[in-house]
KEFITOR-382948 format. One line per 4 residues: number of its first residue (from 1); their letters; for each residue x, y, z of N, C-alpha, C, O. Coordinates in nm, 2 decimals, always signed. Layout:
NUM) A) X,Y,Z,X,Y,Z,X,Y,Z,X,Y,Z  ... .
REM end
This chain:
1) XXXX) -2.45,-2.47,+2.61,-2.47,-2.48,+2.47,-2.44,-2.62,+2.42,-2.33,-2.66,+2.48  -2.50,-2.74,+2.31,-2.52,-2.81,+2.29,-2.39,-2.82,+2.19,-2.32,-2.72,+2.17  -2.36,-2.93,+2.14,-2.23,-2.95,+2.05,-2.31,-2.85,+1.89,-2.24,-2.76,+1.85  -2.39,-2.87,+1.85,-2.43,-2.82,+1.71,-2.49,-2.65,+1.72,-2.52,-2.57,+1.63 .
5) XXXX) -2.49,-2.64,+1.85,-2.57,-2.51,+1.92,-2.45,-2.39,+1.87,-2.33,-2.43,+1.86  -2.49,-2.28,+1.83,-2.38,-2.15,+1.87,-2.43,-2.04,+1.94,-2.54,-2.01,+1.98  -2.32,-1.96,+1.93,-2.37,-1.87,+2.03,-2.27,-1.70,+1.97,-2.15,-1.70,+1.95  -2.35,-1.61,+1.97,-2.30,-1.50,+1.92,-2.28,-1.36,+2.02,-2.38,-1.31,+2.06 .
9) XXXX) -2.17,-1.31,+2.04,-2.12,-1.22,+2.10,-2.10,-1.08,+2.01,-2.04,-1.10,+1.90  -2.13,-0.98,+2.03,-2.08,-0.88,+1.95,-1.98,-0.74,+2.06,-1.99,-0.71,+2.18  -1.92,-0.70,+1.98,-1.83,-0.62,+2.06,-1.67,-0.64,+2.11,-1.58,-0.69,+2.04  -1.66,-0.60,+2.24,-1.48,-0.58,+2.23,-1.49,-0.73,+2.35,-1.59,-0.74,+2.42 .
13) XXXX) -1.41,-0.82,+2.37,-1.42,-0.91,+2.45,-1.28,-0.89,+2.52,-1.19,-0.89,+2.44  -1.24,-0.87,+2.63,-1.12,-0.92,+2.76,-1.10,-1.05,+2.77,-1.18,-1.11,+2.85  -0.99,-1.14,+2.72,-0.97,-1.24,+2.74,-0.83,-1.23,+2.85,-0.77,-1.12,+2.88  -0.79,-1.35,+2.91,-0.71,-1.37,+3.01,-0.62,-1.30,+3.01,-0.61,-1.28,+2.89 .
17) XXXX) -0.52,-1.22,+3.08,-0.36,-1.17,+3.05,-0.41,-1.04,+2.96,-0.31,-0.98,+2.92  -0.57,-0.98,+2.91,-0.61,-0.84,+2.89,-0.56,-0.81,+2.75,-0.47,-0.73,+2.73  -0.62,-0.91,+2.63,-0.60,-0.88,+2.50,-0.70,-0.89,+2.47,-0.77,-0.99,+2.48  -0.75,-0.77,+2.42,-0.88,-0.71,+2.38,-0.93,-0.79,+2.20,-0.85,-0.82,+2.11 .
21) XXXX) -1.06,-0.80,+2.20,-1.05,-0.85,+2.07,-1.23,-0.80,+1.99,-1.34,-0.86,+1.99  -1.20,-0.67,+1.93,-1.29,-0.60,+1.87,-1.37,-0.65,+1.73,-1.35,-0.60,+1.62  -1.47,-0.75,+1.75,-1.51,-0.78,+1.64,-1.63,-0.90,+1.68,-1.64,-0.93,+1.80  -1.69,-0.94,+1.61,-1.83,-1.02,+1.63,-1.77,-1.15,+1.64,-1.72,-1.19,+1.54 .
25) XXXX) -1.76,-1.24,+1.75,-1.76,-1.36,+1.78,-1.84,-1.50,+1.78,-1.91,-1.48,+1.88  -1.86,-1.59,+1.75,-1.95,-1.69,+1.71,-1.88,-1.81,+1.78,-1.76,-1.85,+1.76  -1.95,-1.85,+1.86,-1.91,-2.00,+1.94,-1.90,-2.08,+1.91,-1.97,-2.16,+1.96  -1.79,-2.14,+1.79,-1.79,-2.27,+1.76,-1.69,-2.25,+1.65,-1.68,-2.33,+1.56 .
29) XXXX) -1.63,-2.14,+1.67,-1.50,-2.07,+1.57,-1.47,-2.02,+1.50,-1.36,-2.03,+1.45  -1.57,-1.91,+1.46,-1.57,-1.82,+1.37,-1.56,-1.72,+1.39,-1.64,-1.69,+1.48  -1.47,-1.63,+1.34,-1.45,-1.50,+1.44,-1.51,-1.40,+1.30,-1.49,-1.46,+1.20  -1.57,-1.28,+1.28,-1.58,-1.18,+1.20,-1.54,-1.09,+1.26,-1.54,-1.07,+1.38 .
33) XXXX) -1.47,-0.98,+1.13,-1.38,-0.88,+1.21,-1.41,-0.78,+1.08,-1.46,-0.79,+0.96  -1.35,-0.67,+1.17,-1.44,-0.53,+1.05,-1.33,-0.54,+0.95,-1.23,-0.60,+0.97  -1.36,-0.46,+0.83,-1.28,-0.44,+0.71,-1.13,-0.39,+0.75,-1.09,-0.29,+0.81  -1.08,-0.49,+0.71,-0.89,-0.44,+0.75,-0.87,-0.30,+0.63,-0.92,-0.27,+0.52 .
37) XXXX) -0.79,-0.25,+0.71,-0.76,-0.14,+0.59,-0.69,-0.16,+0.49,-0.58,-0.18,+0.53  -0.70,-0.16,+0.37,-0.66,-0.19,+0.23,-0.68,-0.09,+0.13,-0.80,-0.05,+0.13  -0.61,-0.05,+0.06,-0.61,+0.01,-0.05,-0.55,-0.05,-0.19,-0.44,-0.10,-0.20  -0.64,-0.03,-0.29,-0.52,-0.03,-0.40,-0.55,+0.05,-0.55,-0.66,+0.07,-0.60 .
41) XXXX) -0.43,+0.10,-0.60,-0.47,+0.22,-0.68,-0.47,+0.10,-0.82,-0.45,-0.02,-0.81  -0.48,+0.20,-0.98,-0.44,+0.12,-1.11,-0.38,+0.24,-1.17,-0.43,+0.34,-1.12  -0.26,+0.26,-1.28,-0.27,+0.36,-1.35,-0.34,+0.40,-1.42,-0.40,+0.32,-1.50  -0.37,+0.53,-1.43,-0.49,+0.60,-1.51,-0.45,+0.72,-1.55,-0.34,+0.75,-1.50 .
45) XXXX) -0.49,+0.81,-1.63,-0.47,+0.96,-1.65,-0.35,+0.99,-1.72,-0.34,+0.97,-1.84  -0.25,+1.04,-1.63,-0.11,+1.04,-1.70,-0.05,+0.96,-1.65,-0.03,+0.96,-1.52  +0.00,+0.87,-1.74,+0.10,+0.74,-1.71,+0.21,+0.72,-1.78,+0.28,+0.63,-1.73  +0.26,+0.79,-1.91,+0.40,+0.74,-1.93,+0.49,+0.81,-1.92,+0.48,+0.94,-1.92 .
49) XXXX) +0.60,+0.75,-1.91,+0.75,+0.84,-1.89,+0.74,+0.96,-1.77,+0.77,+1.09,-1.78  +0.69,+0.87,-1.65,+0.66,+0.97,-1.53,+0.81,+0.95,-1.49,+0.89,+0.86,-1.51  +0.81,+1.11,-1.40,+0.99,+1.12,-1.39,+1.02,+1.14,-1.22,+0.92,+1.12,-1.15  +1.10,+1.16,-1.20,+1.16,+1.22,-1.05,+1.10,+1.35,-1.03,+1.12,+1.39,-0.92 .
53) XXXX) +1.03,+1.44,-1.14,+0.98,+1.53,-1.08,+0.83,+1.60,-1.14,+0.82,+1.70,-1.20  +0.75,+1.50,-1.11,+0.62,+1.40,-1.11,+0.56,+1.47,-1.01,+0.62,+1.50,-0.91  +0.45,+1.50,-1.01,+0.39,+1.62,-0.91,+0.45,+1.68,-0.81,+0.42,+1.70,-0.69  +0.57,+1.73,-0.90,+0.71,+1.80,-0.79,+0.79,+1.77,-0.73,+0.89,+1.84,-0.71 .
57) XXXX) +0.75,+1.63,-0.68,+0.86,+1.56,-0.67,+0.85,+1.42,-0.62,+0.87,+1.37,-0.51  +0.82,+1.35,-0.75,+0.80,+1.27,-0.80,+0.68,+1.15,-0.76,+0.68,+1.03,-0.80  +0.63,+1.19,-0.69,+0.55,+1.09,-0.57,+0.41,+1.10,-0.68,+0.36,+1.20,-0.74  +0.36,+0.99,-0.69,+0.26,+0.96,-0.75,+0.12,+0.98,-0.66,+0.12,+0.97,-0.54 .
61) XXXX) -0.03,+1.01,-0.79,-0.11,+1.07,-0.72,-0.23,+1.04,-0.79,-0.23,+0.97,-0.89  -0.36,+1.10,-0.74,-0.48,+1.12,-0.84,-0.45,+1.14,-0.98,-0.51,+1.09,-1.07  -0.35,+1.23,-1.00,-0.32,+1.26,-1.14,-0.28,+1.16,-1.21,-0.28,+1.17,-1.34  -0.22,+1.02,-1.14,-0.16,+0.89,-1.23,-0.23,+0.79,-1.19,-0.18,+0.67,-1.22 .
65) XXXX) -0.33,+0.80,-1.13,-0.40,+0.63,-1.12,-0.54,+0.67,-1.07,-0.56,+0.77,-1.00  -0.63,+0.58,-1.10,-0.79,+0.54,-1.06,-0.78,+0.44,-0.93,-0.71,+0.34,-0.91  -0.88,+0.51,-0.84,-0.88,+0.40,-0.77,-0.97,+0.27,-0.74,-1.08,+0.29,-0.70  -0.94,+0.15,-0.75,-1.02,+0.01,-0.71,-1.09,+0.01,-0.64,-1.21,-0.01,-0.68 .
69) XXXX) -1.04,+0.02,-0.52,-1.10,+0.04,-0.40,-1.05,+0.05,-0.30,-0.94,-0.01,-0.30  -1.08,+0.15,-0.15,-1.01,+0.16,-0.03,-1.13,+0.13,+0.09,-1.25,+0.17,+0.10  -1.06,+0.05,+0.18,-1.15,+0.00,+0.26,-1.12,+0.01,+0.40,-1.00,-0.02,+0.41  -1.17,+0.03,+0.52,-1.13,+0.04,+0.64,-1.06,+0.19,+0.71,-0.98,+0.22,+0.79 .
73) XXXX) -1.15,+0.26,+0.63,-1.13,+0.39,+0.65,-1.05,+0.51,+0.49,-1.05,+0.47,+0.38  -0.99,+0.64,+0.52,-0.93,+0.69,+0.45,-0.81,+0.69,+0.45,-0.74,+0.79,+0.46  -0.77,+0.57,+0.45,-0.58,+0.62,+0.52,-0.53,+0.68,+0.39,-0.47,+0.79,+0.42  -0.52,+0.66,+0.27,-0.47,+0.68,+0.14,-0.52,+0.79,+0.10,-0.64,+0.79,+0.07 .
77) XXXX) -0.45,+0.93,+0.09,-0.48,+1.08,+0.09,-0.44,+1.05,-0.10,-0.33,+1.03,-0.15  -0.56,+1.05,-0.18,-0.54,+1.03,-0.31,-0.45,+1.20,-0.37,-0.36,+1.22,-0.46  -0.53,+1.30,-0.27,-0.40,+1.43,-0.35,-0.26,+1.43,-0.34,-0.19,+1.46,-0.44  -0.23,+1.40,-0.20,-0.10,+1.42,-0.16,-0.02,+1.26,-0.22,+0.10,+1.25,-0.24 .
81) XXXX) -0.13,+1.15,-0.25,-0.04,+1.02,-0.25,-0.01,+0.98,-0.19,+0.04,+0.86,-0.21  -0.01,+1.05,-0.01,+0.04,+0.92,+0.08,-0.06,+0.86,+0.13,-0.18,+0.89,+0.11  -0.01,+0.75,+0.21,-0.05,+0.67,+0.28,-0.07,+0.63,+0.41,-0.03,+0.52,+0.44  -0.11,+0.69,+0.51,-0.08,+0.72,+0.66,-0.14,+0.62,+0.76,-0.26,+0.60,+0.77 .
85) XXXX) -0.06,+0.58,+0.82,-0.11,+0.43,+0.84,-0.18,+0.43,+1.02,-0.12,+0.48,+1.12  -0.28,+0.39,+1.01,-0.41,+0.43,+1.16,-0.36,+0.38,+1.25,-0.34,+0.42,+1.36  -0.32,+0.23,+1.20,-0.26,+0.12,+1.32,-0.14,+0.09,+1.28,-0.10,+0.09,+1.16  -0.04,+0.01,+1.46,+0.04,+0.03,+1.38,+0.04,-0.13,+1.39,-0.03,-0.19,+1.47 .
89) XXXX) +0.13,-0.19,+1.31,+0.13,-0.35,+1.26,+0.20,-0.37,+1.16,+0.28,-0.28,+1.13  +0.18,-0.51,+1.08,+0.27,-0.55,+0.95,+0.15,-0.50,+0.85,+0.03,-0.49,+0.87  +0.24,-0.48,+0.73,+0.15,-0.43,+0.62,+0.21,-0.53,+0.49,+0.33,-0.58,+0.48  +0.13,-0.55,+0.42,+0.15,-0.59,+0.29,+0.16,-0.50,+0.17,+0.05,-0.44,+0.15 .
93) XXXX) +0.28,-0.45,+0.07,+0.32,-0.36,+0.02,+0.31,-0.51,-0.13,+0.32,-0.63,-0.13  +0.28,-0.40,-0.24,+0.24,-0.49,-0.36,+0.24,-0.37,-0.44,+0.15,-0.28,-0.43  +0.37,-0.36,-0.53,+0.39,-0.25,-0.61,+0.41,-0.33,-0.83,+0.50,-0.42,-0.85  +0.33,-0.30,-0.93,+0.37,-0.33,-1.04,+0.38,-0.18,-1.11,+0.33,-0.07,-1.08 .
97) XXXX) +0.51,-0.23,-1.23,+0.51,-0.09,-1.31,+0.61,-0.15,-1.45,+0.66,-0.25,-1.48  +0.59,-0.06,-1.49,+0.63,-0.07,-1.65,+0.71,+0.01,-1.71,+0.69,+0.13,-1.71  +0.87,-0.04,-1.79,+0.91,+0.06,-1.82,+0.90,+0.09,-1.93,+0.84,+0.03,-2.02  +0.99,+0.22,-1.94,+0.96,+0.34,-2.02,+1.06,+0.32,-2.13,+1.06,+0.39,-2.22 .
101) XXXX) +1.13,+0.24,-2.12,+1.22,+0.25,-2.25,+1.36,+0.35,-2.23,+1.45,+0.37,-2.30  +1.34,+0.42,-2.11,+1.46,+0.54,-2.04,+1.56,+0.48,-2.09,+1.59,+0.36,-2.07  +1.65,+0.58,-2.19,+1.77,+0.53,-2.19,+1.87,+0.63,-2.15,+1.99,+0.60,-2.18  +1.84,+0.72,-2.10,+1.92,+0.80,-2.02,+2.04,+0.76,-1.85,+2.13,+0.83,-1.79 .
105) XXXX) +1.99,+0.61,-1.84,+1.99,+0.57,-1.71,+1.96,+0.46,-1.61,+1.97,+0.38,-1.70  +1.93,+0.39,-1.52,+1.86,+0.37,-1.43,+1.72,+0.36,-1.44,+1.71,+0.47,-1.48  +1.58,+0.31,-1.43,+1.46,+0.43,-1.41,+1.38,+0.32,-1.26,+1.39,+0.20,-1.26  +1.35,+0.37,-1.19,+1.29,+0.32,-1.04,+1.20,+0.36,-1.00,+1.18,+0.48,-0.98 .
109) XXXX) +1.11,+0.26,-0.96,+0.95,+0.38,-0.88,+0.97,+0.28,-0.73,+0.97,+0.16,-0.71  +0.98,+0.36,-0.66,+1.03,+0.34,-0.51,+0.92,+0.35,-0.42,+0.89,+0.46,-0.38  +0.84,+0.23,-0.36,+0.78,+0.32,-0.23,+0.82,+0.30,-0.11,+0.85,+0.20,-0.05  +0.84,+0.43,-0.07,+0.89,+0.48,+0.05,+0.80,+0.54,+0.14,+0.71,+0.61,+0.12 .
113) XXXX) +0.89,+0.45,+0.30,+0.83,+0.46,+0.42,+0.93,+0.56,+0.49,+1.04,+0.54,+0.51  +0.83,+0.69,+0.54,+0.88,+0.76,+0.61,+0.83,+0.74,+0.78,+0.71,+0.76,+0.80  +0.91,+0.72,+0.88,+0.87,+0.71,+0.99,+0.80,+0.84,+1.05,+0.82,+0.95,+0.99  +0.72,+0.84,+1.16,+0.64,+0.95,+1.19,+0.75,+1.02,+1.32,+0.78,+1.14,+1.32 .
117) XXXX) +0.77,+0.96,+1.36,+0.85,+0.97,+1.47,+1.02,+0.98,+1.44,+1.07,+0.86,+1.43  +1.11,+1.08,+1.42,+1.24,+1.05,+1.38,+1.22,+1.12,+1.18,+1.30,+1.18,+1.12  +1.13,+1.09,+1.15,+1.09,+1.15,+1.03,+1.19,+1.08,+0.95,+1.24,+1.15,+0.86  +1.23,+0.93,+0.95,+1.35,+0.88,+0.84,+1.26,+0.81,+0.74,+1.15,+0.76,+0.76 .
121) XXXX) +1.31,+0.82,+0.62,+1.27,+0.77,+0.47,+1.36,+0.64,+0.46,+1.48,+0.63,+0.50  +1.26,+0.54,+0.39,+1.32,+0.42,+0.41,+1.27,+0.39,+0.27,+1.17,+0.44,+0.23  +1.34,+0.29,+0.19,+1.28,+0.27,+0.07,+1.21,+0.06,+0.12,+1.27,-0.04,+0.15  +1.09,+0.10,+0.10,+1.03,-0.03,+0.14,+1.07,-0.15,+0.00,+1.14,-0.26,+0.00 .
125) XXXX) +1.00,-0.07,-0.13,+1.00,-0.15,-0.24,+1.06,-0.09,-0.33,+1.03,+0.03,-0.34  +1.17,-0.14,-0.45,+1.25,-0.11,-0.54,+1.20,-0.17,-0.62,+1.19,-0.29,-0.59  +1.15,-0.13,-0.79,+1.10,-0.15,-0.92,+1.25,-0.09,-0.98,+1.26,+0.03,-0.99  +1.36,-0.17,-1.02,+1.43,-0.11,-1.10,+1.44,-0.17,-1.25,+1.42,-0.29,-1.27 .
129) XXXX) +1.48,-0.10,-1.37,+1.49,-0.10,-1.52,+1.66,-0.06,-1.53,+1.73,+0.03,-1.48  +1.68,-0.12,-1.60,+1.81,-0.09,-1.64,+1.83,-0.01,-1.79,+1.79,-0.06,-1.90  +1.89,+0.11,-1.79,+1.90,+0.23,-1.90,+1.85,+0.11,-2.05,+1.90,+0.00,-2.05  +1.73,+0.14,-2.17,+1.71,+0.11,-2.25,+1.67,-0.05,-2.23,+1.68,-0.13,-2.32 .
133) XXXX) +1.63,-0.08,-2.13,+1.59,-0.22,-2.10,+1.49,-0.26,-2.21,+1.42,-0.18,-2.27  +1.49,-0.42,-2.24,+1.35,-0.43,-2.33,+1.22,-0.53,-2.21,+1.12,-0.60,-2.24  +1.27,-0.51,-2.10,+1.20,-0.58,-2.00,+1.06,-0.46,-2.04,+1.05,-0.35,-2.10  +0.94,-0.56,-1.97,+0.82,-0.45,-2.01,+0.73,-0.44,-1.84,+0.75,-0.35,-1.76 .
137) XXXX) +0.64,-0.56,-1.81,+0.64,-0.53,-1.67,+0.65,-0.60,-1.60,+0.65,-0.72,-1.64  +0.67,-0.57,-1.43,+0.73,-0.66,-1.33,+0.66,-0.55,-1.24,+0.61,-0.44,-1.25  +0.70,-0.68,-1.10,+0.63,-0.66,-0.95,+0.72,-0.65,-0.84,+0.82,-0.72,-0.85  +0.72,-0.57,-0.75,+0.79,-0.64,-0.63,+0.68,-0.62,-0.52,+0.59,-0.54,-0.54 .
141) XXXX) +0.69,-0.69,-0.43,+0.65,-0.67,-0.26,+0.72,-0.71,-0.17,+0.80,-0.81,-0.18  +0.68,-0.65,-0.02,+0.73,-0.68,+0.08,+0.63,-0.69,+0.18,+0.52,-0.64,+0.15  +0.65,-0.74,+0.28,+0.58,-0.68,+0.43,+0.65,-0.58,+0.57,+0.72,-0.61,+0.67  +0.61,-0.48,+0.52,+0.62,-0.38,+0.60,+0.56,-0.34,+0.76,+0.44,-0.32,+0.78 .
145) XXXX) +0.67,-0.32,+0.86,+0.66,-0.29,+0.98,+0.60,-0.17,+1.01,+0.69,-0.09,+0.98  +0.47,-0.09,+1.06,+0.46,+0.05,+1.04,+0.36,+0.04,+1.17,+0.27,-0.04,+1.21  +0.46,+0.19,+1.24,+0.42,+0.20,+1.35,+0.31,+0.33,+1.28,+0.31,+0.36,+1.16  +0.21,+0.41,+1.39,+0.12,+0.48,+1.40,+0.14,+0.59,+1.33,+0.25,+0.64,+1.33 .
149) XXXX) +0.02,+0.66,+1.25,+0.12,+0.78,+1.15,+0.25,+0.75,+1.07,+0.29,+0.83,+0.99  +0.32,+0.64,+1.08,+0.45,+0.62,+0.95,+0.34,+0.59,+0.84,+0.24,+0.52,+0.85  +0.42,+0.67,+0.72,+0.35,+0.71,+0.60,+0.41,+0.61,+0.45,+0.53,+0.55,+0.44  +0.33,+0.60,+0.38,+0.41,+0.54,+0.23,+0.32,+0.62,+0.15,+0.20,+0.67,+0.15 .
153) XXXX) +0.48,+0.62,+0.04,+0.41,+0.69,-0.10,+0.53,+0.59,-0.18,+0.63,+0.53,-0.14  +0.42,+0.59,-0.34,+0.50,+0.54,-0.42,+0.51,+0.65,-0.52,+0.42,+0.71,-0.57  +0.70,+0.66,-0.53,+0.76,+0.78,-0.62,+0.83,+0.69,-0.71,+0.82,+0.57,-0.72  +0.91,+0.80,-0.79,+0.99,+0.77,-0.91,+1.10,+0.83,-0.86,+1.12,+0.95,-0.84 .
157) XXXX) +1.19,+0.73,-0.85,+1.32,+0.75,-0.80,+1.44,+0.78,-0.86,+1.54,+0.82,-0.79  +1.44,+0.75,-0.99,+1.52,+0.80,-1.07,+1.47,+0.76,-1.20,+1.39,+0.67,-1.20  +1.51,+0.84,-1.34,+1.47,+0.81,-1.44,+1.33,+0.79,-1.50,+1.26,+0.89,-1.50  +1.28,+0.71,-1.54,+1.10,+0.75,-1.59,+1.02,+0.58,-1.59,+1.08,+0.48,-1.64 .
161) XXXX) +0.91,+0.59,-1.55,+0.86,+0.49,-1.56,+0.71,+0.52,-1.59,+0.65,+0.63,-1.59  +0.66,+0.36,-1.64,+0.47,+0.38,-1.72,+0.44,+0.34,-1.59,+0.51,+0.27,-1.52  +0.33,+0.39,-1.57,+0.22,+0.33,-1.43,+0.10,+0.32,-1.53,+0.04,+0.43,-1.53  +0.04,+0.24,-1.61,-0.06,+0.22,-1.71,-0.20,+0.14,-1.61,-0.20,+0.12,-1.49 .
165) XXXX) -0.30,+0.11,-1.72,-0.39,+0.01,-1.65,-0.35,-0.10,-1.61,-0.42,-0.17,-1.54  -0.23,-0.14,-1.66,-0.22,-0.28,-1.62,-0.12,-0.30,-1.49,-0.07,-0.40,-1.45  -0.11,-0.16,-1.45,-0.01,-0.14,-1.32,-0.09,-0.12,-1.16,-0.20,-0.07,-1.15  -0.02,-0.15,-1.09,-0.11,-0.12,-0.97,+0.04,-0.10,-0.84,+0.16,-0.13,-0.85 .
169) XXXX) -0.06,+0.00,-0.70,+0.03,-0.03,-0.57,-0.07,-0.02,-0.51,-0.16,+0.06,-0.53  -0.07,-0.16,-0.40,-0.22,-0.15,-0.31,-0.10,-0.23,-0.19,-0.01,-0.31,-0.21  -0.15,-0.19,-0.08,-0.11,-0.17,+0.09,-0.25,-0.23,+0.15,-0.36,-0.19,+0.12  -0.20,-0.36,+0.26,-0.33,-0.43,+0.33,-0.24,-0.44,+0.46,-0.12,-0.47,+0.45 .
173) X) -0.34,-0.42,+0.61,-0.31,-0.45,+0.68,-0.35,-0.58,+0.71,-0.31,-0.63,+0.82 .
REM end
């Protein structure tokens, strides 16, 4: 092949030392690769002063947000709210929310990673409000470690919070 020439490969390729690499290859440095799995929800439906015991217990769902878009399969079970992860790898966790004005307390929407294996709950991302706050909205994220089947949902962890249109939790591998 000539310096301006390319050349296209499709499929899984074995390269030296047996790391497999599943996706359309082009000779001259372009790699295409299938849709990473991504989701991301917005609030919708019922959204304010959602509590700790929020579709029973507390985990957010179809009933509180529309979804954007999910791509690279169904990992994101919109009834149940979780998130069940196909592969395992680093994930990008991106949680916004709004508070409620709680002045009872605390108010927190948590998303939490439960392992598949060992079954431990871990809290990935913490949104906290302090009792009667006049803060209105904020963000947190992390990147999350998840092995095969470990799951995420985002709940309400204590106290009440808005998940409105201008809120979102979207997960990218």
């Amino acid at each position: 092949i000539g310096t301006n020439a390319t050349s296209t490969t499709t499929g899984s390729i074995i390269t030296p030392g047996g790391i497999g690499v599943a996706a359309d290859v082009y000779v001259g440095g372009q790699v295409t690769t299938p849709n990473r799995i991504a989701f991301r929800v917005y609030g919708a439906n019922t959204t304010n002063n959602l509590s700790t015991t929020q579709n029973g217990n507390g985990t957010l769902n179809y009933n509180n947000w529309a979804l954007d878009y999910q791509q690279g399969g169904s990992a994101l079970n919109q009834t149940t709210g979780i998130f069940t992860a196909p592969v395992a790898g680093l994930y990008q966790i991106c949680v916004n929310g709004r508070n409620s004005g709680y002045v009872g307390g605390i108010s927190q929407m948590n998303c939490v990673k439960t392992t598949a294996i060992g079954n431990t709950a871990t809290i990935m991302t913490m949104l906290e409000f302090a009792a009667n706050s006049s803060m209105n909205h904020a963000g947190v994220s992390t990147v999350a470690k998840l092995a095969i089947n470990d799951t995420l949902q985002l709940k309400i962890g204590s106290g009440q919070v808005t998940f409105d249109t201008n809120d979102s939790w979207s997960v990218t591998y």
